[in-house]
N, CA, C and O atoms as CSV, one atom per row, in Angstrom:
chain,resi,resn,atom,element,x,y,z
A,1,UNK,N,N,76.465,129.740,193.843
A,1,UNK,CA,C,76.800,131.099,194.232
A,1,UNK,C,C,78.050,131.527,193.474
A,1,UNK,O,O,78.916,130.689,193.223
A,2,UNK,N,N,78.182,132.823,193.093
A,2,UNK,CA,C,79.210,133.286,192.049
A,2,UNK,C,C,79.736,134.921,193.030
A,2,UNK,O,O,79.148,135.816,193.636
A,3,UNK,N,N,80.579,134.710,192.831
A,3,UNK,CA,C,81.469,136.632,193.448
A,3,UNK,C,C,81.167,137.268,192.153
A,3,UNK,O,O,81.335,136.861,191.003
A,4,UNK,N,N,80.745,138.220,192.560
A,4,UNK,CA,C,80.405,139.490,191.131
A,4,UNK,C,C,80.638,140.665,191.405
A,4,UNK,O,O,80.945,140.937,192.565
A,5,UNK,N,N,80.552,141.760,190.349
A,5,UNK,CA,C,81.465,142.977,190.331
A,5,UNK,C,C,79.889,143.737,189.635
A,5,UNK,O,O,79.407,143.432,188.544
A,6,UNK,N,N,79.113,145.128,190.955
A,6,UNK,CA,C,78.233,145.381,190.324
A,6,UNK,C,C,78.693,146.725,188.841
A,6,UNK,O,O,79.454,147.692,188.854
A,7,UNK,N,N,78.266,146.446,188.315
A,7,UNK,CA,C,79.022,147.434,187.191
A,7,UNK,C,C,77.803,148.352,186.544
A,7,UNK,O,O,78.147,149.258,185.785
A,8,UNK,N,N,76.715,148.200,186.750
A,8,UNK,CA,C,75.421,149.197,186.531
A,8,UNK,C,C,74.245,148.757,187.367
A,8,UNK,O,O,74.231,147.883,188.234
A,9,UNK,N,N,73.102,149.651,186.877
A,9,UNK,CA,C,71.672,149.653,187.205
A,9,UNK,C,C,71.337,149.563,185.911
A,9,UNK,O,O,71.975,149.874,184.905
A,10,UNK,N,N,69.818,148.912,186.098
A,10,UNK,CA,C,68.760,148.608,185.297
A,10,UNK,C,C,67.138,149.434,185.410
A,10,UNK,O,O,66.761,149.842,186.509
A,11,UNK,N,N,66.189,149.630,184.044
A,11,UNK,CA,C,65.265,150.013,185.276
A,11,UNK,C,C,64.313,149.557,184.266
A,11,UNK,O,O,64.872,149.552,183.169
A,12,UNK,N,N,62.610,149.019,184.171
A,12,UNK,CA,C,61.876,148.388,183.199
A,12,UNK,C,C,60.727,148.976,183.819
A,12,UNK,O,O,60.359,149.051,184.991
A,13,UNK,N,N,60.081,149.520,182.325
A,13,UNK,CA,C,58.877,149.813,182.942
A,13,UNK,C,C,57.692,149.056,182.651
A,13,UNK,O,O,56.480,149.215,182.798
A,14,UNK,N,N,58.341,148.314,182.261
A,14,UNK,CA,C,56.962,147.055,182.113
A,14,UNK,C,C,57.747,145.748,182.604
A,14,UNK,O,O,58.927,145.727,182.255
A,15,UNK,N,N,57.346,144.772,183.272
A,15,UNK,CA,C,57.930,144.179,184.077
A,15,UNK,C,C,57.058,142.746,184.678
A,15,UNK,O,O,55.886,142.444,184.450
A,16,UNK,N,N,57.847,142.179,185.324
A,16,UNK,CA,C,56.494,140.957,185.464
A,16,UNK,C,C,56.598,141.461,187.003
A,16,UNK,O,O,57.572,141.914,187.605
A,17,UNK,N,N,55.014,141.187,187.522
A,17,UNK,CA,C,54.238,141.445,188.427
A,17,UNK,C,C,55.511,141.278,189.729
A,17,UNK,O,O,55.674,142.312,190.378
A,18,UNK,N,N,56.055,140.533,189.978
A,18,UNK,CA,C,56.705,139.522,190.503
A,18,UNK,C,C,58.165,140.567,191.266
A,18,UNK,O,O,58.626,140.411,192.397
A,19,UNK,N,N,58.611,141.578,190.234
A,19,UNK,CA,C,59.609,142.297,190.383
A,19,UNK,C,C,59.094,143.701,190.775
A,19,UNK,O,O,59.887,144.636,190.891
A,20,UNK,N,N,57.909,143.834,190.957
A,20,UNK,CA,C,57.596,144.960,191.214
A,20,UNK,C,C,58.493,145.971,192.471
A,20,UNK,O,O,58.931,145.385,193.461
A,21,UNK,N,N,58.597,146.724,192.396
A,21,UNK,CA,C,59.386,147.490,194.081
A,21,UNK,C,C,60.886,146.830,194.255
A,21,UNK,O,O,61.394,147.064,195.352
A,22,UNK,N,N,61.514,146.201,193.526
A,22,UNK,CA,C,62.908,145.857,193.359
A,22,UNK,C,C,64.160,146.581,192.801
A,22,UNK,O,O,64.088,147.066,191.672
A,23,UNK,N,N,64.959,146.654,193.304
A,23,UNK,CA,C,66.034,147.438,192.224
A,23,UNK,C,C,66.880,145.675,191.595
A,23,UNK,O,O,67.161,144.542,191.986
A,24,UNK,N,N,66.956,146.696,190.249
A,24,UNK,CA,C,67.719,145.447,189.549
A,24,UNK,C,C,69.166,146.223,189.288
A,24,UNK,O,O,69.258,147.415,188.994
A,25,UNK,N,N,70.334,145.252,189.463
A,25,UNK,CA,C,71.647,145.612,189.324
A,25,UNK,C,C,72.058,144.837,188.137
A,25,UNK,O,O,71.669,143.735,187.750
A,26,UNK,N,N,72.953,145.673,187.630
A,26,UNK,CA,C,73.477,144.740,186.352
A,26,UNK,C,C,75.174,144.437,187.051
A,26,UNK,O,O,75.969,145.252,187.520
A,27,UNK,N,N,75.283,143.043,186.892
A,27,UNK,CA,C,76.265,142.649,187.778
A,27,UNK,C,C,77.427,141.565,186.668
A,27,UNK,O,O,76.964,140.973,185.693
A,28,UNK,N,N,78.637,141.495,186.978
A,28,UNK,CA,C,79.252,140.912,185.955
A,28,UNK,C,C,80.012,140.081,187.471
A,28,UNK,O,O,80.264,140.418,188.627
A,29,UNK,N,N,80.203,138.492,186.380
A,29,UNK,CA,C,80.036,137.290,187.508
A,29,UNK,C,C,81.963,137.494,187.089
A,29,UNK,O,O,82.418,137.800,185.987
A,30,UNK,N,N,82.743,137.211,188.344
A,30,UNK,CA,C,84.232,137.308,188.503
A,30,UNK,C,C,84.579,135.887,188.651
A,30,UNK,O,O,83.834,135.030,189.125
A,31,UNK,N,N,85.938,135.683,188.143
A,31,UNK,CA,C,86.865,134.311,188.363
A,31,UNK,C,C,86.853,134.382,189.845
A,31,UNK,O,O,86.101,135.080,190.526
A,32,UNK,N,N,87.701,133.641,190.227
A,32,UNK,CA,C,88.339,133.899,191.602
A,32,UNK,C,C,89.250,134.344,191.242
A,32,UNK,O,O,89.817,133.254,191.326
A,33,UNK,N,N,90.030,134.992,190.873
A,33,UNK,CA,C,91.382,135.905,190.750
A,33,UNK,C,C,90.654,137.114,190.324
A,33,UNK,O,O,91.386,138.101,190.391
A,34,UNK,N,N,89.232,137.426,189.827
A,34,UNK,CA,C,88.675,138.768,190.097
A,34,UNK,C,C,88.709,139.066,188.369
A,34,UNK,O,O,88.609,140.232,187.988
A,35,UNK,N,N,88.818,138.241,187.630
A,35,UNK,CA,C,88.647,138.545,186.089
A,35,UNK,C,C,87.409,137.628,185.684
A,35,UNK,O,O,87.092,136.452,185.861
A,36,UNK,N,N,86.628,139.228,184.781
A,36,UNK,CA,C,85.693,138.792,184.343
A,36,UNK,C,C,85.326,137.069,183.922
A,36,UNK,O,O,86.181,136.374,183.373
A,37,UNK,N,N,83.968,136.546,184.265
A,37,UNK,CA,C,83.564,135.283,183.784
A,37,UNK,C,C,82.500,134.879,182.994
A,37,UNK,O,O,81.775,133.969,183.396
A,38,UNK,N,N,82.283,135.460,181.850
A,38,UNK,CA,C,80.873,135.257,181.167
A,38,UNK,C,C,80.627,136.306,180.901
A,38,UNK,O,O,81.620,136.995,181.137
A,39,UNK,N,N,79.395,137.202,180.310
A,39,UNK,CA,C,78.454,138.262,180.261
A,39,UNK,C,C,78.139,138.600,181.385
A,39,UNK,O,O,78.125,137.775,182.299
A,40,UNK,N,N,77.859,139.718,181.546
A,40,UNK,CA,C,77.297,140.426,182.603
A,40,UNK,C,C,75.814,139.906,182.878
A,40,UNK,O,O,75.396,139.337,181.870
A,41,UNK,N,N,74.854,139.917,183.951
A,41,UNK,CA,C,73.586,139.163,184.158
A,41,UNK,C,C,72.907,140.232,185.055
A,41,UNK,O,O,73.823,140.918,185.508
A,42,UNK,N,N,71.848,140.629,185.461
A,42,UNK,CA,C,70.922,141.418,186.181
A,42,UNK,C,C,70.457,140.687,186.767
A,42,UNK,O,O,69.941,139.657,186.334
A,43,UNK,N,N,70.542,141.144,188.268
A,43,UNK,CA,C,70.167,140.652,189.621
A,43,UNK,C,C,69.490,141.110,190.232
A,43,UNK,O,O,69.685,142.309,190.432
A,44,UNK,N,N,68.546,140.593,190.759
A,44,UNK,CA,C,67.437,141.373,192.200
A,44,UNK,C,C,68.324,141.914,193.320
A,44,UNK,O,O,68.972,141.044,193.902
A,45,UNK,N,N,68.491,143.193,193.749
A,45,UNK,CA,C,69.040,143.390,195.177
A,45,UNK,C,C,68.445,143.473,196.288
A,45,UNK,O,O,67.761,144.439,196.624
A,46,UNK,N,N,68.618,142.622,196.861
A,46,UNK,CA,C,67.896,142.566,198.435
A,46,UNK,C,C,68.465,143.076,199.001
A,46,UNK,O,O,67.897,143.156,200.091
A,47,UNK,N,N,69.439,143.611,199.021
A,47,UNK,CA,C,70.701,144.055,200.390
A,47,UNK,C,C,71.431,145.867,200.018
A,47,UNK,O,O,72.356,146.432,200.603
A,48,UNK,N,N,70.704,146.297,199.025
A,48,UNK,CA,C,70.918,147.632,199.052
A,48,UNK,C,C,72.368,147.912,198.372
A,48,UNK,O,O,72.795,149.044,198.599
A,49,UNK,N,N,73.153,147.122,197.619
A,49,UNK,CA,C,74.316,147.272,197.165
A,49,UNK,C,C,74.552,147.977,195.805
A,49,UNK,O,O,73.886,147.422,194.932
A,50,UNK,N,N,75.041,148.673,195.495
A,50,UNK,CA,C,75.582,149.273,194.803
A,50,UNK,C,C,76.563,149.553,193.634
A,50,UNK,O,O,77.546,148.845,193.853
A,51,UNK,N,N,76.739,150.238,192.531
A,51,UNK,CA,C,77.577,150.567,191.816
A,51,UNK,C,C,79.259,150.112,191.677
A,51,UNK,O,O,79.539,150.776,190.678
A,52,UNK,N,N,80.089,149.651,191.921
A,52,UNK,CA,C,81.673,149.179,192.328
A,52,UNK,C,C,81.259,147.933,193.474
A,52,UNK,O,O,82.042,146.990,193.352
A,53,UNK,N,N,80.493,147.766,194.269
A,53,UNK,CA,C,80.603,147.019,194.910
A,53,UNK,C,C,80.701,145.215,194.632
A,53,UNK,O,O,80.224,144.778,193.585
A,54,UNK,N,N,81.273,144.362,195.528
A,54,UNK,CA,C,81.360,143.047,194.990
A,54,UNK,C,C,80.688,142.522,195.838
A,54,UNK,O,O,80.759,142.755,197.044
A,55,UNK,N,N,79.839,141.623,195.205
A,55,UNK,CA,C,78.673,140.964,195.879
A,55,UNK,C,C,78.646,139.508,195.454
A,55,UNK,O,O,79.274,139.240,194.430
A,56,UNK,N,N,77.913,138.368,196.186
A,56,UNK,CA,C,77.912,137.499,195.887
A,56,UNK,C,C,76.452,137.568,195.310
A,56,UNK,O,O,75.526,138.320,195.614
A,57,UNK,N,N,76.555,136.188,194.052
A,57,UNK,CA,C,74.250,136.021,194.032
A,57,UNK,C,C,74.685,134.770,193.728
A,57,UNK,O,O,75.747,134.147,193.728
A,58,UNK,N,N,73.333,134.561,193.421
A,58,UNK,CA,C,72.883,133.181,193.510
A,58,UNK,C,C,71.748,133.191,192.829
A,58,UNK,O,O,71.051,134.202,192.738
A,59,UNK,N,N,71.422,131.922,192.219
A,59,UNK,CA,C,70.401,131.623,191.020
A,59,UNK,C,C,69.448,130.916,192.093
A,59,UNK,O,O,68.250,130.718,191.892
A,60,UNK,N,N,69.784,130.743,192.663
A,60,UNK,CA,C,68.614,129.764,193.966
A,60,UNK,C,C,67.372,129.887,193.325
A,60,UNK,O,O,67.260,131.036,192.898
A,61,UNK,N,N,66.208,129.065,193.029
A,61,UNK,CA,C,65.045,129.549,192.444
A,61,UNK,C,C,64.103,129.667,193.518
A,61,UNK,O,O,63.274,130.573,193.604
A,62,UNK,N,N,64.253,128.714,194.347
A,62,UNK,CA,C,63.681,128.647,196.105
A,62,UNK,C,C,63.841,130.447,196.771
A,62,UNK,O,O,63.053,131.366,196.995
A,63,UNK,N,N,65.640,130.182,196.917
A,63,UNK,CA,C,65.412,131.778,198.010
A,63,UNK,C,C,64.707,133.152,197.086
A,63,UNK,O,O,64.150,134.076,197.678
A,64,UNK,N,N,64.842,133.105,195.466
A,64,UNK,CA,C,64.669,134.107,195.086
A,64,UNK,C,C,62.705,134.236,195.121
A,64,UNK,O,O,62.058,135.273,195.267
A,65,UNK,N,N,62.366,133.348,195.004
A,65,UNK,CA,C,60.747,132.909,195.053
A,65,UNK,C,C,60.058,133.507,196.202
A,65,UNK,O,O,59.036,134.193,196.194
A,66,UNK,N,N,61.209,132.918,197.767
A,66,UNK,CA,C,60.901,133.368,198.757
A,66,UNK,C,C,60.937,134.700,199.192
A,66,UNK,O,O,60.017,135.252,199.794
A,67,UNK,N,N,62.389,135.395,198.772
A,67,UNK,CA,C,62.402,136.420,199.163
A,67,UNK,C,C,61.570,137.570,198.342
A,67,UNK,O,O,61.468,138.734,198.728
A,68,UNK,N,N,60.943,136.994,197.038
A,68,UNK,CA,C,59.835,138.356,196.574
A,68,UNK,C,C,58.721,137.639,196.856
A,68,UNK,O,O,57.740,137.965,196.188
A,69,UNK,N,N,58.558,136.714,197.682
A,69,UNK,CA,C,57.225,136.588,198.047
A,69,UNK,C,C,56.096,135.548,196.740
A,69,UNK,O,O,54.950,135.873,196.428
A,70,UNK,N,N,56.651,134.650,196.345
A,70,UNK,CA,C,55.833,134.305,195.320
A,70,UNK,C,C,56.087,132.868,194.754
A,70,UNK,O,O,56.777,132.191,195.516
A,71,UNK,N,N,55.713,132.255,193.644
A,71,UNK,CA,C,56.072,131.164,193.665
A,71,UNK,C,C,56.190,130.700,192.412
A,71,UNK,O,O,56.730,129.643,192.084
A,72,UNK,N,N,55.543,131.710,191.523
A,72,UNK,CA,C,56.136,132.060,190.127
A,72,UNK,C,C,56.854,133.609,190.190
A,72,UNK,O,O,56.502,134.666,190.712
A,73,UNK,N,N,58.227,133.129,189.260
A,73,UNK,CA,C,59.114,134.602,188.200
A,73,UNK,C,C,60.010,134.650,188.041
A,73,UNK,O,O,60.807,134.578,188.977
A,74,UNK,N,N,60.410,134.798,186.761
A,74,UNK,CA,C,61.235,134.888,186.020
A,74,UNK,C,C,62.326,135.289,186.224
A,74,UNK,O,O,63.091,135.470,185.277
A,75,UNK,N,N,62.803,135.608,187.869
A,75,UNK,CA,C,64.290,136.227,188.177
A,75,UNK,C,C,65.164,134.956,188.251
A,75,UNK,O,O,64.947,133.875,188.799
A,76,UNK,N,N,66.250,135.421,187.513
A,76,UNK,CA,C,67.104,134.162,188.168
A,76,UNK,C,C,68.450,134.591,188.714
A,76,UNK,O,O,69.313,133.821,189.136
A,77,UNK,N,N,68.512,135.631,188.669
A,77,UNK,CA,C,69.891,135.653,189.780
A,77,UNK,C,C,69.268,136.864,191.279
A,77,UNK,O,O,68.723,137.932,190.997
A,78,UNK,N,N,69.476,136.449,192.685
A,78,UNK,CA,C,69.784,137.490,193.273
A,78,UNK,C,C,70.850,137.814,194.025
A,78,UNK,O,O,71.690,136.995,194.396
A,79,UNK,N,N,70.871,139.537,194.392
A,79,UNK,CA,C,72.149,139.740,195.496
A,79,UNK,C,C,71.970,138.904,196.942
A,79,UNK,O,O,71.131,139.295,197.753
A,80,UNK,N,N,72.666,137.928,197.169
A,80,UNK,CA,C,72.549,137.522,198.303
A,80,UNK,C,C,73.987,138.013,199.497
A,80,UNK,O,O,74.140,137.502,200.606
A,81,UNK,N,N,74.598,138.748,199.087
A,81,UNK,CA,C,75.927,139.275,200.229
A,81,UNK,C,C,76.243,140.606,199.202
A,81,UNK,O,O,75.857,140.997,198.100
A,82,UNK,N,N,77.228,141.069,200.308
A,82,UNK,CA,C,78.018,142.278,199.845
A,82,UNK,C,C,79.338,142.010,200.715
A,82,UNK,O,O,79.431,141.898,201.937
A,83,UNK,N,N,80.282,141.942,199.781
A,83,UNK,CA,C,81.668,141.882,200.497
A,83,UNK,C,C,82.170,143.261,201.068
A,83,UNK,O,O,82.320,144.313,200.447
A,84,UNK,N,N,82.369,143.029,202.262
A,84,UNK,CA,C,83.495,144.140,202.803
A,84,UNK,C,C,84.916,144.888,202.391
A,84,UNK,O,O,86.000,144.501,202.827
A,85,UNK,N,N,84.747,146.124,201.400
A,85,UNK,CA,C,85.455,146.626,201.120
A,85,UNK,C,C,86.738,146.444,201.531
A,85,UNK,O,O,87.684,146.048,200.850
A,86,UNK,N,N,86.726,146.743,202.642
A,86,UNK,CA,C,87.864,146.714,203.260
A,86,UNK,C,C,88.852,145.371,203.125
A,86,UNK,O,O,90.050,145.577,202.927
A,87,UNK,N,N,88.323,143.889,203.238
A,87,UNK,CA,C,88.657,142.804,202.907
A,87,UNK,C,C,88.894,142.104,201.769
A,87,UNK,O,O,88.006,141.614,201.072
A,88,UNK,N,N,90.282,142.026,201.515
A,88,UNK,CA,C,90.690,141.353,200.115
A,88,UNK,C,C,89.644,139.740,199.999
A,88,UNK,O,O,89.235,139.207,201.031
A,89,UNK,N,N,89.428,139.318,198.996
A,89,UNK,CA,C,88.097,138.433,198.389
A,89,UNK,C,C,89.353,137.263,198.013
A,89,UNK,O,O,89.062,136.199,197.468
């Protein structure tokens, strides 16, 4: 699991079966002191999060399988939390 900073949207119109009805976020993975760590990566959002927001994901290949329902695809990161604004990280 990684703290990330969502910094865009994505949108594909050709796509594997698998991602269908998903929003994809383009999310950039943070240090713990909140500075960038790597390239930015696109994530499945399960949790409705948004633009500025900091979220945790996770590469899980299990929960992401489970939560679109399937057992093959090609996602490998999803939003699994959204941190509370209000609360320093």
């Amino acid at each position: 699991m990684l703290n990330a900073k969502v910094i865009g949207h994505t949108t594909s119109t050709v796509k594997h079966p698998s991602m269908n009805g998903w929003k994809l976020l383009v999310v950039q993975p943070l240090t713990p002191d909140q500075k960038p760590d790597g390239d930015p990566v696109v994530a499945i959002d399960t949790l409705g999060a948004g633009v500025g927001d900091n979220v945790m994901i996770s590469s899980d290949g299990k929960f992401t399988a489970a939560t679109l329902k399937t057992k093959a695809t090609p996602v490998r990161w999803s939003i699994i939390g959204i941190f509370d604004p209000e609360q320093k990280i």
